[in-house]
KOLVEXPA-787479 format. One record per residue (C-alpha): residue in one letter; x, y, z. Coordinates in steps of 0.1 Angstrom, whole numbers, padded with zeros to 4 digits, always signed. Each point is the difference from the previous one (the first is absolute). Layout:
// residues N
AXYZ ...
// end
This chain:
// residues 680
X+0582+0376+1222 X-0004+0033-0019 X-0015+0035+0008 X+0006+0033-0004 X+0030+0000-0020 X+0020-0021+0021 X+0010-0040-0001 X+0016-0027+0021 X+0000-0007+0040 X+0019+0035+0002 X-0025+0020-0015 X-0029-0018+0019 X+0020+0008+0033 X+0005+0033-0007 X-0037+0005-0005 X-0010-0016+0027 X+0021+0021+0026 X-0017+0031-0015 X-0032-0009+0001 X+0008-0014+0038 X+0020+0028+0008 X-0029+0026-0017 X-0032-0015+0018 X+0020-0003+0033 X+0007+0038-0009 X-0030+0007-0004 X-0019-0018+0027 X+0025+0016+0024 X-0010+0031-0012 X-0035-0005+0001 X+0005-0010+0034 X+0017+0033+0013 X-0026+0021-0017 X-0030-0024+0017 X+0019+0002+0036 X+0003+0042-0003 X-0034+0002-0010 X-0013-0023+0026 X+0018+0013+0026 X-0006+0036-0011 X-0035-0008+0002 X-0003-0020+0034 X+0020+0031+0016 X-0027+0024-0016 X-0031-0018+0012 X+0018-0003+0037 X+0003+0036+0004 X-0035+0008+0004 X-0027-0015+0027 X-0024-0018-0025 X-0036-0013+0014 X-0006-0038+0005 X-0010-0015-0034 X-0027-0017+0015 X-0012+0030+0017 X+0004+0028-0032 X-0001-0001-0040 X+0025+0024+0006 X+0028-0025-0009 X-0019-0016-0026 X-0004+0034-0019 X+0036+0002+0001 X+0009-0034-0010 X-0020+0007-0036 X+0016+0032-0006 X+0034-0016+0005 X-0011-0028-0022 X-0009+0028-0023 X+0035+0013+0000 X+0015-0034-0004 X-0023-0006-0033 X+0012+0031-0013 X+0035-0004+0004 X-0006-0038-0017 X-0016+0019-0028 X+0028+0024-0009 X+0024-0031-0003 X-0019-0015-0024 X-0007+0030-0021 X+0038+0005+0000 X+0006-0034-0009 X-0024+0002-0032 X+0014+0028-0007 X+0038-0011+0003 X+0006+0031+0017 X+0026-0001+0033 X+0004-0039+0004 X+0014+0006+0037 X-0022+0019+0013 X-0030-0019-0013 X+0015-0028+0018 X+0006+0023+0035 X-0037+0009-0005 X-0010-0036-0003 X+0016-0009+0032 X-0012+0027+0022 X-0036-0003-0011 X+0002-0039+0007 X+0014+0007+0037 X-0014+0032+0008 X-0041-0020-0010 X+0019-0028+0028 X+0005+0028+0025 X-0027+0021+0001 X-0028-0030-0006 X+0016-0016+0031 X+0016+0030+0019 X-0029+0022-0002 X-0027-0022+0015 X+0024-0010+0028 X+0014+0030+0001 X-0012+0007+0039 X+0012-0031+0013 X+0035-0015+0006 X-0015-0036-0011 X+0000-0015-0030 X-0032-0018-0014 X-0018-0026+0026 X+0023+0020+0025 X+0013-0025+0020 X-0025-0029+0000 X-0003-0037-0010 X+0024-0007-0028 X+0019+0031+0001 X+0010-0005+0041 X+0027-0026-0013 X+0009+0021-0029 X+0005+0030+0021 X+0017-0019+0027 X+0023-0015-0028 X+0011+0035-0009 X+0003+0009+0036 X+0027-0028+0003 X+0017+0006-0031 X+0000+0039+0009 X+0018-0009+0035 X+0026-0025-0017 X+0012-0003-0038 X+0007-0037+0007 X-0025-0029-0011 X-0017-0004+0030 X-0034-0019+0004 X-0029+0030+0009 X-0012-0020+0031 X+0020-0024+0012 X+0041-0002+0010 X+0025-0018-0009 X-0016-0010-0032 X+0005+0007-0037 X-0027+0024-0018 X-0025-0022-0015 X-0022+0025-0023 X+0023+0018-0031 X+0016+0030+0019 X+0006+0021-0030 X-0025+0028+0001 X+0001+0003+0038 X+0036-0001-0002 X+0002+0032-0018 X-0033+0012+0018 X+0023+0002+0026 X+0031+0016-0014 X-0028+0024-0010 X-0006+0005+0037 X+0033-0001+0009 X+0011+0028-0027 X-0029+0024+0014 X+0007-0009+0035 X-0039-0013+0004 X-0012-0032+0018 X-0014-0028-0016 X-0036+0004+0001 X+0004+0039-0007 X+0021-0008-0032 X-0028-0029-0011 X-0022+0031-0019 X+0027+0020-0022 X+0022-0032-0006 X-0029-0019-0018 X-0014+0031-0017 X+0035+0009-0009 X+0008-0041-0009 X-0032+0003-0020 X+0005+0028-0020 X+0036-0011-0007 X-0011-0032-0015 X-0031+0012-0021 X+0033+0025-0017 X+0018-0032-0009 X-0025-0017-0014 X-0005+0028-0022 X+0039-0003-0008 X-0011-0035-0004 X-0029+0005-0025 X+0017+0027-0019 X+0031-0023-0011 X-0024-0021-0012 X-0026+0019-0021 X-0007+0037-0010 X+0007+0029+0027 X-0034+0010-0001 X-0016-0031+0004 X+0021-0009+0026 X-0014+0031+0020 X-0034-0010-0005 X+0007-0036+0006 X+0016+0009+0028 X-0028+0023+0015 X-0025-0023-0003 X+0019-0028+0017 X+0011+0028+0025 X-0034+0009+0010 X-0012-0039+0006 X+0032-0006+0019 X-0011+0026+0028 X-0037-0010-0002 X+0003-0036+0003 X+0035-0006+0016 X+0014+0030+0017 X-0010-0010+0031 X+0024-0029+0003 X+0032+0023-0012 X+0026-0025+0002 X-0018-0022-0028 X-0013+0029-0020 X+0034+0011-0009 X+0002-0034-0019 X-0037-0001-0010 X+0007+0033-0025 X+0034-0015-0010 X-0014-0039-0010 X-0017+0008-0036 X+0031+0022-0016 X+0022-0030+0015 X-0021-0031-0019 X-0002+0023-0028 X+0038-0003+0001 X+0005-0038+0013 X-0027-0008-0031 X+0025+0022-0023 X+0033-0019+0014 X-0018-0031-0003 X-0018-0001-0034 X+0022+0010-0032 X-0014-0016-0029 X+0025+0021-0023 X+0029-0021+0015 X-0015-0031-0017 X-0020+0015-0035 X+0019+0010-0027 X-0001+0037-0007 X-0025+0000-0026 X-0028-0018+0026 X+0004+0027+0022 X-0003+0028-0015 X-0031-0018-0013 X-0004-0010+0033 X-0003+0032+0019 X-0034+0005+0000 X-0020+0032+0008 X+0012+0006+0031 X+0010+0036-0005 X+0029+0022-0006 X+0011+0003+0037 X+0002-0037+0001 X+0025-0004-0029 X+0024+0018+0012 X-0004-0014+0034 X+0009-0033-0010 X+0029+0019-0022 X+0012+0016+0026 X-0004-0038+0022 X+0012-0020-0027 X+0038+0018+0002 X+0003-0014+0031 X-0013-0034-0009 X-0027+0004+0027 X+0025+0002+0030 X-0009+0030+0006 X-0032-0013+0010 X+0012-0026+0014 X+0021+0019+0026 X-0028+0022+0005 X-0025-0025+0011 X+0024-0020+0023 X+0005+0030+0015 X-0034+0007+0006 X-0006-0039+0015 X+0027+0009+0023 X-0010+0030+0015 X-0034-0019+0005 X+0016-0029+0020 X+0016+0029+0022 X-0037+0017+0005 X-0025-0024+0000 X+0002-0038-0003 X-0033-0007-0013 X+0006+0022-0034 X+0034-0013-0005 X-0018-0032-0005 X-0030+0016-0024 X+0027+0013-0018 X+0021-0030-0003 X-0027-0019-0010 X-0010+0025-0024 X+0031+0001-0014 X+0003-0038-0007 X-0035-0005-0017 X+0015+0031-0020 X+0025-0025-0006 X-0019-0028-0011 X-0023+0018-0020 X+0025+0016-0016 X+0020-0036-0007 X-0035-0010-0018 X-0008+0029-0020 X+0033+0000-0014 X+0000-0037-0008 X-0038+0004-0017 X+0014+0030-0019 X+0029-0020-0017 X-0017-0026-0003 X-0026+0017-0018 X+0025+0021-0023 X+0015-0036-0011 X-0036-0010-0010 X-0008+0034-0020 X+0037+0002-0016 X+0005-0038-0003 X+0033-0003+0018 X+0011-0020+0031 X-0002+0019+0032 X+0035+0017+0006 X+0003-0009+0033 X-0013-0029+0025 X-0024+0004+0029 X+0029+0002+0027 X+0025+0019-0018 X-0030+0027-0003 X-0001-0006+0042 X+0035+0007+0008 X+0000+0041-0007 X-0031+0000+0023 X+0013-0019+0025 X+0034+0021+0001 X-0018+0033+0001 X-0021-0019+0029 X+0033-0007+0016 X+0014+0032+0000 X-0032+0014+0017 X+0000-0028+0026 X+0036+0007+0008 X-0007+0035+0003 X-0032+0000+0022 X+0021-0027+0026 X+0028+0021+0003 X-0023+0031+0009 X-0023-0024+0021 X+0027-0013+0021 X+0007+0037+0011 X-0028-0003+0020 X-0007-0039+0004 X+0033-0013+0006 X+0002+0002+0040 X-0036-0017+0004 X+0010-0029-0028 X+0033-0006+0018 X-0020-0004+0034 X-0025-0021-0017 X+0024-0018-0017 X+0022-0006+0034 X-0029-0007+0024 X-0031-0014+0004 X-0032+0021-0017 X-0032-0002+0020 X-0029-0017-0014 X-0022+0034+0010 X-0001+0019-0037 X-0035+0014-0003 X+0010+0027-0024 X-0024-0012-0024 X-0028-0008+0021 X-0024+0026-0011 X-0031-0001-0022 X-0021+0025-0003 X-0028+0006-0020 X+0021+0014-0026 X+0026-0027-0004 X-0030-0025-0003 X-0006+0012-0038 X+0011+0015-0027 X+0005+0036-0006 X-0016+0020-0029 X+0005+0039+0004 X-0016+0004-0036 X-0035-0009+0009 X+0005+0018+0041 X-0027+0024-0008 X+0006+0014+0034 X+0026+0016-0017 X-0012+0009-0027 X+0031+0021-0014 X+0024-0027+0004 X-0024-0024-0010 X-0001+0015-0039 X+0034+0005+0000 X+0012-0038+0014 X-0028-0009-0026 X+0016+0018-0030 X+0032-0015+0010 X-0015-0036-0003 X-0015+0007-0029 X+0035+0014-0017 X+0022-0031+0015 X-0020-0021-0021 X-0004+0025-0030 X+0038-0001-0002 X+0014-0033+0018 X+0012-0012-0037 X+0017+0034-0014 X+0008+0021+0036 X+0029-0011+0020 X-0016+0023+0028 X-0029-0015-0005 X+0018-0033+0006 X+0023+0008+0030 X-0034+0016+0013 X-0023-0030-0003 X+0025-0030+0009 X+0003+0021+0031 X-0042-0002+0009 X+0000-0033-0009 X+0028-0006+0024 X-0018+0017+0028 X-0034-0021-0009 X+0023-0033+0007 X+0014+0014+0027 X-0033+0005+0012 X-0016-0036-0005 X+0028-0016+0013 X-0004+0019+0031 X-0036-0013-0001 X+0009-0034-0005 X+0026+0005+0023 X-0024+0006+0032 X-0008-0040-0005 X+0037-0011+0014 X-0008+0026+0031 X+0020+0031-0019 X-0002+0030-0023 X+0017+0020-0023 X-0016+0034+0011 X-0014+0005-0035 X-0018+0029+0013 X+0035+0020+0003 X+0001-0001-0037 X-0028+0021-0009 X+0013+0033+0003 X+0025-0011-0025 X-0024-0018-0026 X-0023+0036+0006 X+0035+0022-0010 X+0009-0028-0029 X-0035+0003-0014 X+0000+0042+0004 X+0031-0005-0020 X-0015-0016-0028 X-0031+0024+0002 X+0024+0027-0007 X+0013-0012-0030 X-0034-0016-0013 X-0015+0037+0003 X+0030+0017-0014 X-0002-0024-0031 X-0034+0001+0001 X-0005+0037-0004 X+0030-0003-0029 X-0021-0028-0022 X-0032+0021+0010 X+0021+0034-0012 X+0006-0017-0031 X-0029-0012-0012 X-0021+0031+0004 X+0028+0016-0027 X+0016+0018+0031 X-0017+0030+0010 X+0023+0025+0015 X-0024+0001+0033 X-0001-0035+0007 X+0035-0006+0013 X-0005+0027+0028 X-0033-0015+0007 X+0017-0031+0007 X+0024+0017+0023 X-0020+0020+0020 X-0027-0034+0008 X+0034-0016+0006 X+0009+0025+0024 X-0035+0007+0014 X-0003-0034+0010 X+0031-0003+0018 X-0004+0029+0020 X-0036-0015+0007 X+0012-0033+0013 X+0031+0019+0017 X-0027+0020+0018 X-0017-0031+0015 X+0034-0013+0016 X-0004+0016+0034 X-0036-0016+0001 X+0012-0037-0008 X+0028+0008+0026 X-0030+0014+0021 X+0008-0027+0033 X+0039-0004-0004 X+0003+0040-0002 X-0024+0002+0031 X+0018-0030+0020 X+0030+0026+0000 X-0019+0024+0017 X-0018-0019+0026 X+0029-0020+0009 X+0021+0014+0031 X+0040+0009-0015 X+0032-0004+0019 X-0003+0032+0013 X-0028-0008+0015 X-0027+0023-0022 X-0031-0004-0019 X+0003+0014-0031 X-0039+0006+0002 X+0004+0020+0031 X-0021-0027+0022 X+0009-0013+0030 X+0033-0027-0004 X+0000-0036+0004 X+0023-0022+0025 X+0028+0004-0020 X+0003+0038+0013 X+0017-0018+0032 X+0024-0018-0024 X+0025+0027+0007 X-0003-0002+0039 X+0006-0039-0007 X+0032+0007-0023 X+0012+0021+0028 X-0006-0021+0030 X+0019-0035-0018 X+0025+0021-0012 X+0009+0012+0037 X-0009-0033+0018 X+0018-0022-0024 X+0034+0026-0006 X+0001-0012-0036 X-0010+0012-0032 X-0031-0011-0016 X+0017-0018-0024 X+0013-0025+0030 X-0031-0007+0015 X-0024-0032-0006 X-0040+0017+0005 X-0030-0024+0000 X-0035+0017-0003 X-0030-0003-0021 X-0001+0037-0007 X+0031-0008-0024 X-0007+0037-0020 X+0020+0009+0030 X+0030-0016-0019 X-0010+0021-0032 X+0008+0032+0018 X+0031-0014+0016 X+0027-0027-0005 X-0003-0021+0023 X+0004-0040-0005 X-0038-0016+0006 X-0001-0040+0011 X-0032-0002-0019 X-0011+0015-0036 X-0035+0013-0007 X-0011-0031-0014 X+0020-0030-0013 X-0010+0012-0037 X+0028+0028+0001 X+0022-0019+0024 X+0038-0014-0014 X-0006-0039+0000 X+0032-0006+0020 X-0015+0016+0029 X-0023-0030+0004 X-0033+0022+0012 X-0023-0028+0012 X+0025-0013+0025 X+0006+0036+0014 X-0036+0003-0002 X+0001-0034+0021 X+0029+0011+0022 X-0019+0032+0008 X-0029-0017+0009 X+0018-0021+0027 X+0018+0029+0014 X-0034+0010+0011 X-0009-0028+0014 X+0031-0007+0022 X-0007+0003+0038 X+0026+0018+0011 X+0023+0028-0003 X+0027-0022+0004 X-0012-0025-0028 X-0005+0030-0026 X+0035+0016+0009 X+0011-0035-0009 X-0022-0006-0029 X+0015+0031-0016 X+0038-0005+0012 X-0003-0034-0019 X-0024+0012-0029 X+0013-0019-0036 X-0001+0041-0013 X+0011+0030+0013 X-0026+0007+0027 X-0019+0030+0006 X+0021+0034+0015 X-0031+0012+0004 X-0043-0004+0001 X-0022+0024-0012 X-0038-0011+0014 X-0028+0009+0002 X-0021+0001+0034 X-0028-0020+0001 X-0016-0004+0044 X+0028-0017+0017 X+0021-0013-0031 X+0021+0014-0027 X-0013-0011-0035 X+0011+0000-0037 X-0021-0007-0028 X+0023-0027-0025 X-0012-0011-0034 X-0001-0035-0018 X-0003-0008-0031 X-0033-0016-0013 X+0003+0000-0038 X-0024-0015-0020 X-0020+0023+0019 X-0008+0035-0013 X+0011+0019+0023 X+0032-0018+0005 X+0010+0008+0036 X-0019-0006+0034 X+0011+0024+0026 X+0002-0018+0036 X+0012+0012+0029 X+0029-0012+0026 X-0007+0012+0032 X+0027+0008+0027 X-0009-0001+0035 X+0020+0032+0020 X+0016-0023+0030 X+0021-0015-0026 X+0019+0032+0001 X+0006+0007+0033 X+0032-0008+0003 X+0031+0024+0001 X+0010-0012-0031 X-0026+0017-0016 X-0010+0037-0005 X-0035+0010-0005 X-0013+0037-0014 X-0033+0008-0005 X-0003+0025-0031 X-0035+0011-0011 X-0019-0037-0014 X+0032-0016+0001 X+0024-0021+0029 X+0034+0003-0008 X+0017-0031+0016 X+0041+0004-0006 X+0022-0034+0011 X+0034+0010+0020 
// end
């Protein structure tokens, strides 16, 4: 392998640690300037009492001129990178406009409440109650239950609550700044990402426009976002590992070959090529891995992803000698497996890379798996709404109209350029993997599963806005052509290109209309309504924390708490017997025979018989109960899951009668709504 002046396994090694060691450089860097600005922001918009959001437009208002600010800083990097004027600091501009548009389209509209979006409600309870535990211990612990391995990838909660632990916050109060600050960090790297692998300045607008769908459509579920803005620079890297025709063509087919995909793709795969696409390779492994350590569902997207890259890639390059012995009337050079085996290693390397980063965060709940017996009571998967019952098209959603052009455009472009545009490639294998992702989820639902295909469409809405960028950049380059380039028409371009971004950017805070007021009407650990209005329950939380805390003598983290109101384990760490619903429950905790065991507990006669019952339970039995009061008996309200049926839980509820307690060897508090029952 050749490139760049130097030859052999040395040179390709040497090349490779620099470009490595530069992007990790860079990234790193990137990162430090996102984190400052992030945090320089969040500690700005804390300082002064801001209205409720769903009260005032005052917050709004300020939300567009930061946007503003962010367009214009995004602006001045690309002018200096036309103008090849102060490489560095175009770069520091780049990043600070990416992560300060994170922070203030994020910050600003919760900038009066200690919640991040949907506050602490459905979906984000667990999530919020995972970083709660991983804030109160750095060890691998399961969110809900003890004594068990963590089920769900720990890796952004894991640093979510070093995050906490750095600043001396609690879980819940850390769950805002971490994700805006987790957000803003990755939407930097990917620009790191895209710049290494086209032109500066298109990887800021690329970047941008990807940046701004990210928070629209995904923000709201942080932990996955991070990867959602991260997955289309990492195909466009897998696809570049994968597929190097210029390994197998003699020299003259290639540079015949190379097609008018532009200047900034030439010396990309230059620049890839001195490597021998291991680089890329590295890259892209590294990318699977970090998704099997954050979410388990997009480690498989991208795996699979990754191997129809693989197989498309083993075609086309078959086809393409094949067809080259035809023109030139030779014999192909090499066979159909000996064109497999380079794939396959690069495929390899990745795989090895992605297990060794997955089994950071895997390897305790595989062991225990792998040691024990699993529970048949996985139901994951068992979720189908109307969204993951068909297929996604964001080009025709005319109910947004802005991303709707622009996810159109990049449809339109993909198939424009699927035979000369490696982008284009990388880009489009990667839709089409998230369309068969999709109907096998479909067809999945007839063996009694899914595949949540509906996850995937905040990344096939960011893959698509990708491609829309670069259809409108090229777009307005053929159009600037052909109307003998008129000196006005380029800056016309860019200001409708800009325009249009701040237009869509504008809307953000209405699409994240509910999830931004959830924060505010949802009651905080400290007990406040961010609206001002009268708190929920959970304002006793604290008089609860106190009272088990002082009737038990240990620390929260030693105590076993069932209740229904299980937010109350998002505030603090305490061990629950029983998760929300058996969907975000660890499979080895077997939730329909606790559910089971609950139910008899309640139905046992005696005091006697329950203290029994729970001295004998096959887990470790409740420290304490936190009921509700319902006449004469102490209630909780349990869930079960139900799936085909949309919804897919049934709330039910277990009801306690009070003379099972009265017995010494209980202690009963009443606290607000709430019966605290502690066992002694």
């Amino acid at each position: 392998m050749t490139g760049c002046g130097e030859r052999g396994s040395g040179g390709t090694v040497r090349v490779l640690v620099r470009q490595i060691g530069g992007g990790l450089g860079e990234a790193v860097a990137g990162a430090v300037v996102a984190v400052l600005v992030a945090a320089a922001g969040l500690v700005a918009m804390s300082l002064v009492e801001w209205p409720a959001f769903n009260a005032s437009n005052v917050t709004r208002a300020l939300t567009s001129v930061g946007q503003a600010g962010a367009a214009v800083l995004l602006v001045a990097a690309i002018v200096l990178v036309r103008l090849h004027r102060w490489p560095w600091l175009a770069k520091v501009l780049s990043w600070a406009g990416i992560s300060a548009f994170v922070t203030i389209t994020l910050g600003m509209p919760l900038g009066a409440t200690k919640l991040y979006l949907n506050g602490i409600s459905v979906d984000q309870e667990f999530r919020t109650e995972y970083l709660t535990r991983l804030t109160d211990t750095a060890a691998l612990h399961d969110m809900t239950y003890a004594d068990i391995p963590a089920y769900y990838p720990a890796g952004w909660f894991w640093l979510g609550g070093r995050f906490a632990n750095l600043l001396g916050l609690a879980g819940w109060e850390a769950f805002k700044p971490w994700a805006i600050v987790s957000l803003a960090v990755a939407s930097t790297v990917a620009l790191v990402l895209w710049s290494k692998l086209i032109r500066a300045d298109w990887a800021i607008a690329v970047t941008a426009a990807t940046t701004v769908v990210m928070v629209a459509f995904a923000s709201p579920e942080a932990y996955s976002a991070v990867l959602v803005i991260l997955f289309a620079p990492a195909m466009v890297l897998a696809w570049g590992a994968l597929y190097r025709p210029a390994e197998f063509r003699p020299a003259r087919l290639v540079s015949a070959a190379a097609g008018p995909d532009g200047a900034e793709d030439a010396s990309t795969a230059s620049r890839v090529r001195t490597a021998g696409g291991w680089g890329a390779a590295i890259a892209a492994g590294l990318f699977v891995g970090v998704s099997a350590m954050f979410y388990t569902l997009f480690f498989f997207v991208a795996v699979f992803t990754i191997v129809l890259m693989g197989l498309v890639a083993w075609v086309a390059l078959w086809w393409q000698q094949r067809a080259d012995a035809v023109h030139h009337h030779t014999a192909p050079t090499r066979g159909v497996f000996r064109l497999l085996w380079p794939i396959l290693l690069r495929l390899i390397v990745m795989g090895v890379i992605a297990a060794v980063l997955a089994l950071l965060v895997w390897a305790p709940y595989l062991v225990k798996v792998l040691t024990g017996n699993l529970p048949a009571s996985q139901t994951a998967l068992h979720y189908l709404p109307t969204s993951g019952s068909q297929l996604a098209f964001p080009m025709f959603d005319f109910s947004e109209p802005l991303l709707g052009a622009l996810c159109l455009l990049g449809t339109v472009w993909l198939v424009l350029r699927a035979g000369s545009s490696r982008r284009a490639q990388a880009l489009g294998i990667s839709v089409v993997g998230v369309y068969l992702w999709s109907l096998a989820s479909m067809l999945a639902t007839a063996v009694g599963t899914t595949g949540l295909s509906f996850r995937l469409e905040p990344i096939l809405q960011v893959l698509l806005a990708a491609a829309g960028a670069f259809g409108f950049v090229e777009g307005a380059r053929a159009l600037y052509q052909a109307v003998n380039e008129p000196k006005r028409l380029r800056a016309a371009y860019a200001v409708v290109a800009v325009l249009g971004a701040l237009a869509f950017a504008q809307s953000i805070p209405s699409t994240l209309n509910a999830e931004i007021t959830t924060a505010y009407t949802d009651t905080d650990g400290a007990g406040v309504r961010a609206d001002k209005r009268s708190p929920s329950a959970v304002s006793y939380y604290d008089r609860i924390d106190q009272a088990i805390t002082e009737q038990t003598g240990r620390p929260r983290d030693g105590s076993v708490v069932l209740t229904a109101d299980t937010s109350f384990l998002s505030y603090y760490p305490y061990y629950g017997f029983q998760a929300l619903t058996s969907h975000y429950a660890n499979p080895l905790a077997d939730f329909p025979a606790r559910a089971a065991e609950i139910q008899h507990w309640s139905e046992l006669p005696t005091s006697t018989e329950l203290i029994d019952a729970l001295n004998h339970s096959p887990w470790r039995a409740p420290d304490a109960f936190l009921f509700r009061r319902s006449g004469e008996n102490y209630t909780l309200r349990l869930a079960e899951d139900v799936y085909p049926n949309d919804p897919n839980v049934r709330r039910y509820t277990v009801e306690f009668p009070a003379a099972l307690f009265d017995d010494p060897h209980f202690q009963t508090t009443e606290i607000g709504p709430f019966t605290l029952v502690v066992r002694h």
